[in-house]
C-alpha positions in Angstrom: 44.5 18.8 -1.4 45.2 21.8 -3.7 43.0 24.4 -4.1 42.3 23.1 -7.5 41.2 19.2 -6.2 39.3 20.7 -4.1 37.2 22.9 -6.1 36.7 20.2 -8.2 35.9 17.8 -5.9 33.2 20.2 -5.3 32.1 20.9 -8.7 31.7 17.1 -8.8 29.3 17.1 -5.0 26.9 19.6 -6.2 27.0 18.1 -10.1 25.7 14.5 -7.9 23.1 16.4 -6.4 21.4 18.1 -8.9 21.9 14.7 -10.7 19.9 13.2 -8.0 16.9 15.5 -7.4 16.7 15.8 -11.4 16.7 11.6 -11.6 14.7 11.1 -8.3 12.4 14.4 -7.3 12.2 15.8 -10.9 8.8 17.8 -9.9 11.4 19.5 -6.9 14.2 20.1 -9.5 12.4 22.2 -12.1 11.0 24.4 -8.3 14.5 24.6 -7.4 15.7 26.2 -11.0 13.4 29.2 -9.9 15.0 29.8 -6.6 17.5 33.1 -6.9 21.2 32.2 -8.2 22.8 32.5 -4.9 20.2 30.1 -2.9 20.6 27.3 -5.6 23.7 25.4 -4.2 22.7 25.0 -0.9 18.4 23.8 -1.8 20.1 21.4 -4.2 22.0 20.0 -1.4 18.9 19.8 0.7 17.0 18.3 -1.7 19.7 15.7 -2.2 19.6 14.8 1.1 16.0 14.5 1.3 16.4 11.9 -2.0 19.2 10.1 0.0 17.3 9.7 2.8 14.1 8.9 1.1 15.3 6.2 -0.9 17.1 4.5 1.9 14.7 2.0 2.2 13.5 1.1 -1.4 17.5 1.1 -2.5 18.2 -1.7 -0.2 18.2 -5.6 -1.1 17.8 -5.5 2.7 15.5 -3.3 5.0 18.6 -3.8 8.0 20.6 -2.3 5.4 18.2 0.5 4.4 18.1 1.1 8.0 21.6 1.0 8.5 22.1 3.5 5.9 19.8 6.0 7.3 21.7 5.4 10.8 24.6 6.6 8.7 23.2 9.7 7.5 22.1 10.4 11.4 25.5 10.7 12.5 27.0 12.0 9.3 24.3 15.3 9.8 26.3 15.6 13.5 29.4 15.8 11.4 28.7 17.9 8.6 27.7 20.3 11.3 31.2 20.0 13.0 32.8 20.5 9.5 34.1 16.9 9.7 34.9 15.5 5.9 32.7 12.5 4.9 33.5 10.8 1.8 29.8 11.6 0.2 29.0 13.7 -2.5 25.7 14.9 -0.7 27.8 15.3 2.9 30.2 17.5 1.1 28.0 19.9 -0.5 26.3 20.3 2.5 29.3 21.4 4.5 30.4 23.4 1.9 27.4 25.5 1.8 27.3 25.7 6.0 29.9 28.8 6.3 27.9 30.8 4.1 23.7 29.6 4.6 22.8 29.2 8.3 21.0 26.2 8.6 19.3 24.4 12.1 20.6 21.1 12.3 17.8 20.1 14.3 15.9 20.2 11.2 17.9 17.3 9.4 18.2 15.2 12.4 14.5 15.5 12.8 13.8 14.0 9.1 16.3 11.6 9.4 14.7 10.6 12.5 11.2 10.4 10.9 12.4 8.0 8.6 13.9 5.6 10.5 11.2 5.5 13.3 9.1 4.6 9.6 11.5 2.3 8.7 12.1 0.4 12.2 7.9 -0.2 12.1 6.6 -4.0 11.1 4.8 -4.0 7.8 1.7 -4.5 9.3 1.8 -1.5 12.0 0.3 1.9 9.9 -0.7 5.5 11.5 -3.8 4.8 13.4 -4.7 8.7 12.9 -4.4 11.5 10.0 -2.5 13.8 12.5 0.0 11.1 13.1 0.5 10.9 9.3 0.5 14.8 9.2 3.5 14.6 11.9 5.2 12.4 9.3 4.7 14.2 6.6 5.5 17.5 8.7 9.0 16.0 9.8 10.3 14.7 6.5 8.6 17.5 3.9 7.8 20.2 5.9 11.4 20.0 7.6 13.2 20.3 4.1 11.1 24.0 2.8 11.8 25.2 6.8 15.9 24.8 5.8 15.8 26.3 2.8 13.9 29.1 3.8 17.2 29.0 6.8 19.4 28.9 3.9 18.8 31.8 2.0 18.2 34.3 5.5 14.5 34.4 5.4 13.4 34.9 8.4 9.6 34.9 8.8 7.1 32.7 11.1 4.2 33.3 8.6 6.7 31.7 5.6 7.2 29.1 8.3 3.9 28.3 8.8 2.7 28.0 5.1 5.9 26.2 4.8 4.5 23.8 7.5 1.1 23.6 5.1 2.4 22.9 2.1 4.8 20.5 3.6 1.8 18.1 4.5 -0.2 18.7 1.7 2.8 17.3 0.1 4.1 14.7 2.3 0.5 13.2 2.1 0.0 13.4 -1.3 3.0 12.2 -3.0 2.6 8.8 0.1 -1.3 8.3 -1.5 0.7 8.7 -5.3 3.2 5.7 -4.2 0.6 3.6 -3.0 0.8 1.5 -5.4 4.3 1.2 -5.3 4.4 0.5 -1.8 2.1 -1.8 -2.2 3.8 -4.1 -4.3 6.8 -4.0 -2.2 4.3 -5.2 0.5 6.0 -2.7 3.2 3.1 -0.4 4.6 1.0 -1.0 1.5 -1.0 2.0 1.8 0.0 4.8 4.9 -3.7 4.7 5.3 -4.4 5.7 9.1 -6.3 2.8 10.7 -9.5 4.6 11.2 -9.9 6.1 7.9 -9.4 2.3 6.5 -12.1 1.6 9.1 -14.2 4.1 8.2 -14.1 3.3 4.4 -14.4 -0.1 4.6 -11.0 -1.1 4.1 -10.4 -2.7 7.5 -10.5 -6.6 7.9 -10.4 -8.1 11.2 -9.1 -11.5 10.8 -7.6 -14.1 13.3 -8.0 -11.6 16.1 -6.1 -8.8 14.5 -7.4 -5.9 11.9 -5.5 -6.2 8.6 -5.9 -3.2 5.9 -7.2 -4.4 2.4 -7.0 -2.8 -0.6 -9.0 -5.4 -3.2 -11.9 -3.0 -3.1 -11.1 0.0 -5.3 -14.0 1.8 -4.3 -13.8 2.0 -0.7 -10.2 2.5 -1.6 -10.9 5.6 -3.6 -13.2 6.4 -0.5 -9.9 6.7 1.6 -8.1 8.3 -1.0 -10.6 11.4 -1.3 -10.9 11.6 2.8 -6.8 11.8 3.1 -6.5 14.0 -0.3 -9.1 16.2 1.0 -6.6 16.9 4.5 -3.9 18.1 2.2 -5.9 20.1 0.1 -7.3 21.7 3.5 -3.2 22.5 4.4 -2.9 23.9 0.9 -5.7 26.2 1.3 -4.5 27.4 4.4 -1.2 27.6 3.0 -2.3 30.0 0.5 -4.7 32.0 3.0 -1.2 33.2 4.7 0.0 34.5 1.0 -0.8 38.1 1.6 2.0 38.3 4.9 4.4 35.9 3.0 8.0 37.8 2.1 7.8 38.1 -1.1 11.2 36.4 -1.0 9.8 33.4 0.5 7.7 32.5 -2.4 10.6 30.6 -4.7 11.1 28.3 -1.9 7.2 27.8 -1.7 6.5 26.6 -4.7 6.4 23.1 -3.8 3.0 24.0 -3.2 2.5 24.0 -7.2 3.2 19.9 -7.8 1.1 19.4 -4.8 -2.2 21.3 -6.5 -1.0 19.0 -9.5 -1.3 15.7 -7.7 -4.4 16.9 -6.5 -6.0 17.4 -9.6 -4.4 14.6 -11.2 -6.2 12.8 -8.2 -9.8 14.7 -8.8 -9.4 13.8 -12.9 -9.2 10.0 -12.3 -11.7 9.6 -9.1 -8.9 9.4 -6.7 -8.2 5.9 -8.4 -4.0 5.3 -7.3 -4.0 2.7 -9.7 -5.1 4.6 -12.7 -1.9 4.5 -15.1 -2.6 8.2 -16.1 -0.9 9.3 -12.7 2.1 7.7 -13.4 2.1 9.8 -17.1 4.3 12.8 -17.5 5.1 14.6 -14.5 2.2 14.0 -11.8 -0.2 13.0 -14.5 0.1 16.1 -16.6 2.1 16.4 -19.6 5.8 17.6 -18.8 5.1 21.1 -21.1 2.5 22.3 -19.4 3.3 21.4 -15.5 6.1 23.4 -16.5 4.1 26.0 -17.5 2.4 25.9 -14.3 5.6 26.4 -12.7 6.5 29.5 -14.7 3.4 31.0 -14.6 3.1 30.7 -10.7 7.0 32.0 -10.4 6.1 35.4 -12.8 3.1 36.2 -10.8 5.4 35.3 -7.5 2.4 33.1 -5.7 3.0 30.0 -5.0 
């Protein structure tokens, strides 16, 4: 391939994944336009992957096939890493931007892992725990801020560990926003952990077994405040760290900013998933003035 193909080629890999992140993650997108020029290419293509593997499942007429294609992107993270060409737009960005952003492979396999241990689970088995939905949320958000802090040389524990934060607080709150999406799928219709469901009165035990029900909306909206209030907790402590944070680490934080907005979205309509409002503008707020939010946060350089 000539020069020319292949810079085109490439042109057209990154081109798909801003395409994806601005279609799929569009709260991630407008974080990743304040990231410095020169770290742009390579948290697009992370962020890509992270809506590729996300959407394995809910893509798929079939969950063996949703499976099957997160099995794919398993082995394709071995061979990105060896520099092995793999007809995907996402694959190819990401090797592309290797020689130039050091990156832990570890990382992807871990998220990738995540999500098909998620995906291999029966519809009726759900975290028993909050920590083992904070290890979820940890491995497939949390994971994807820890690269791209790789990627652009930052090297700093503290950055890691608000990283960590912020990654929770988000992993949980966007899995409490898609409740009702999941719900209607019928796959793991709420990620509740079995004893907060207990504790809120959401547990039935029928036929021997304990079955999670969501008919009552307020001992829903129980649950919803007890698992909110664990990633607001992370956020907090995210933002405690702030003052031994690299300056340059704060772009990649922002992701902390959409996961404030769910919250308040959440606080606003009494932690009610099935309030349409949520599902209005970008997390509930009009599009103007989360991004706004954004800017504002980005000036000051807090996340």
């Amino acid at each position: 391939m000539s020069n020319a193909a292949a810079n085109g080629s490439l042109r057209s890999a990154f081109s798909y994944c801003v395409h994806q992140v601005r279609s799929y993650d569009y709260h991630h997108y407008l974080c990743l336009l304040e990231l410095p020029p020169d770290m742009r290419r390579a948290a697009f293509a992370l962020r890509a992957f992270n809506v590729e593997t996300a959407r394995a499942m809910d893509v798929a007429s079939d969950p063996k096939i949703g499976l099957m294609r997160l099995l794919w992107w398993k082995d394709a993270v071995d061979k990105i890493f060896s520099n092995k060409l793999i007809e995907h737009p996402v694959a190819q960005a990401l090797t592309s931007v290797l020689p130039e952003h050091k990156m832990s492979k570890s990382w992807l396999k871990r998220s990738v892992e995540a999500r098909i241990n998620d995906a291999k689970r029966d519809v009726t088995e759900v975290p028993e725990t909050i920590e083992e939905l904070e290890s979820y949320a940890e491995e497939t958000a949390s994971t994807i801020l820890y690269t791209t802090l790789q990627a652009g040389g930052i090297r700093s524990t503290t950055a890691d560990h608000a990283a960590s934060h912020i990654g929770k607080a988000s992993g949980i709150l966007l899995l409490l926003k898609a409740l009702p999406y999941h719900a209607s799928r019928n796959r793991h219709p709420s990620y509740i952990p079995t004893k907060v469901a207990d504790k809120s009165g959401l547990l039935v035990k029928a036929g021997g077994r304990s079955e999670i029900h969501i008919d009552s909306r307020e001992n829903l909206c129980n649950a919803v405040f007890e698992m909110a209030s664990v990633a607001n907790a992370h956020l907090q402590k995210a933002r405690n760290l702030a003052a031994s944070v690299p300056s340059e680490a704060n772009p990649v934080l922002l992701p902390a900013v959409p996961a404030q907005v769910i919250l308040d979205s959440l606080n606003r309509v009494q932690f009610d998933v099935f309030d349409s409002r949520l599902s209005k503008g970008v997390l509930g707020i009009p599009p103007l003035w989360f991004q706004l939010k954004l800017k504002w946060h980005s000036w000051r350089g807090i996340y």
